[in-house]
Structure formats: structure tokens, C-alpha cells
C-alpha positions in Angstrom: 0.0 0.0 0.0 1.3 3.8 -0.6 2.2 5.9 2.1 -1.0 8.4 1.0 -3.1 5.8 1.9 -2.1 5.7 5.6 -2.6 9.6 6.0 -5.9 9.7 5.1 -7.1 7.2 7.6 -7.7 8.7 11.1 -4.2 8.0 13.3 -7.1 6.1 16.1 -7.8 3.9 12.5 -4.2 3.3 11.9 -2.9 1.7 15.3 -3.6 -1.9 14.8 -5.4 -1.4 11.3 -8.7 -0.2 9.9 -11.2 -2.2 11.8 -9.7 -2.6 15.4 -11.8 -1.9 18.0 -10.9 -0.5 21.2 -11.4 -3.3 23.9 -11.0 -1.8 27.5 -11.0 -5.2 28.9 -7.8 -6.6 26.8 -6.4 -3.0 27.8 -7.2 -2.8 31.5 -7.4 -6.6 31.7 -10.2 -8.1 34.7 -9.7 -4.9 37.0 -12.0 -3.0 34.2 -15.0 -6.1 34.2 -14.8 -5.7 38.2 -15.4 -1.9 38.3 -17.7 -1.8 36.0 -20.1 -4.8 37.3 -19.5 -2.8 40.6 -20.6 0.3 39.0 -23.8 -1.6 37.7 -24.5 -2.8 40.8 -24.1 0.3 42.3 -26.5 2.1 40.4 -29.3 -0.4 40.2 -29.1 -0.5 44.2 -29.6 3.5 44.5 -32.4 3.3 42.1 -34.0 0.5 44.1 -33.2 2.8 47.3 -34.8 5.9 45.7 -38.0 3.7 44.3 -38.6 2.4 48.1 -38.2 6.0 49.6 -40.7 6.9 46.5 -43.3 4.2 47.9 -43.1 4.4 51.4 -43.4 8.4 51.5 -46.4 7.3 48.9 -47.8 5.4 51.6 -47.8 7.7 54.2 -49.4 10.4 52.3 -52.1 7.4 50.9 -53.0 7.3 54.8 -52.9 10.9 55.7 -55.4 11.0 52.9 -57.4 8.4 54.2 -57.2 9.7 57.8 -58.4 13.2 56.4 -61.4 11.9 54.9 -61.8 9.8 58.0 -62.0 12.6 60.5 -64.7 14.9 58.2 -66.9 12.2 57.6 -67.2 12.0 61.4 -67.2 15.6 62.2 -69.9 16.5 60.0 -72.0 13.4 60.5 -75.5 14.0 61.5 
């Protein structure tokens, strides 16, 4: 192949040919799969966390409601 050839293509392109694709895992080897399954896991337990805080204050607002309606249906009883 000329030498043009190999200028045109991007130098990211050019360091193990044309269709390489960056792997992080052969790069940072089984330290990367560990951090990022941690990460995951991470994340997916502050969203549960968050969804339960959602529900329970849910809940307590479901039975102020119900209390509310409670106490005027007695006060104004006849």
C-alpha cells in the first residue's frame, strides 16, 4: 500500500489497522469487568433505594389521605 493511503485514515484507525476496536477489557485486563459490574451494581441498588423512599413516602401520604377523609366524615355526621 502507498504511504498516501495511511494519511488519510484517522491515526485512532491506523494503530492496529482499519477495523480494530478498542477493547478496555484486553487494555485494563479483569480490573475494568470488576469496576464496571460494581458500578452496575451500584447504580441499580440507589435506584432501588430511591423507588422504596418513593413508595413508602407514597404510603404515608395514601393514609394521611385516608385519615383526612376519615375525621370529616365523622365531624360532619349528622
Amino acid at each position: 500500500m502507498s504511504p498516501g493511503y495511511y494519511q488519510e485514515i484517522p491515526a485512532f484507525l491506523r494503530s492496529e489497522g482499519p477495523y480494530t476496536v478498542y477493547n478496555h477489557h484486553k487494555v485494563k485486563g479483569e480490573e475494568f469487568h470488576e469496576n464496571h459490574k460494581l458500578t452496575k451494581s451500584n447504580a441499580k441498588k440507589r435506584v432501588q433505594d430511591q423507588l422504596e423512599h418513593l413508595r413508602m413516602e407514597k404510603e404515608i401520604q395514601k393514609k394521611q389521605f385516608q385519615d383526612q377523609i376519615a375525621s370529616e366524615e365523622e365531624t360532619f355526621k349528622i
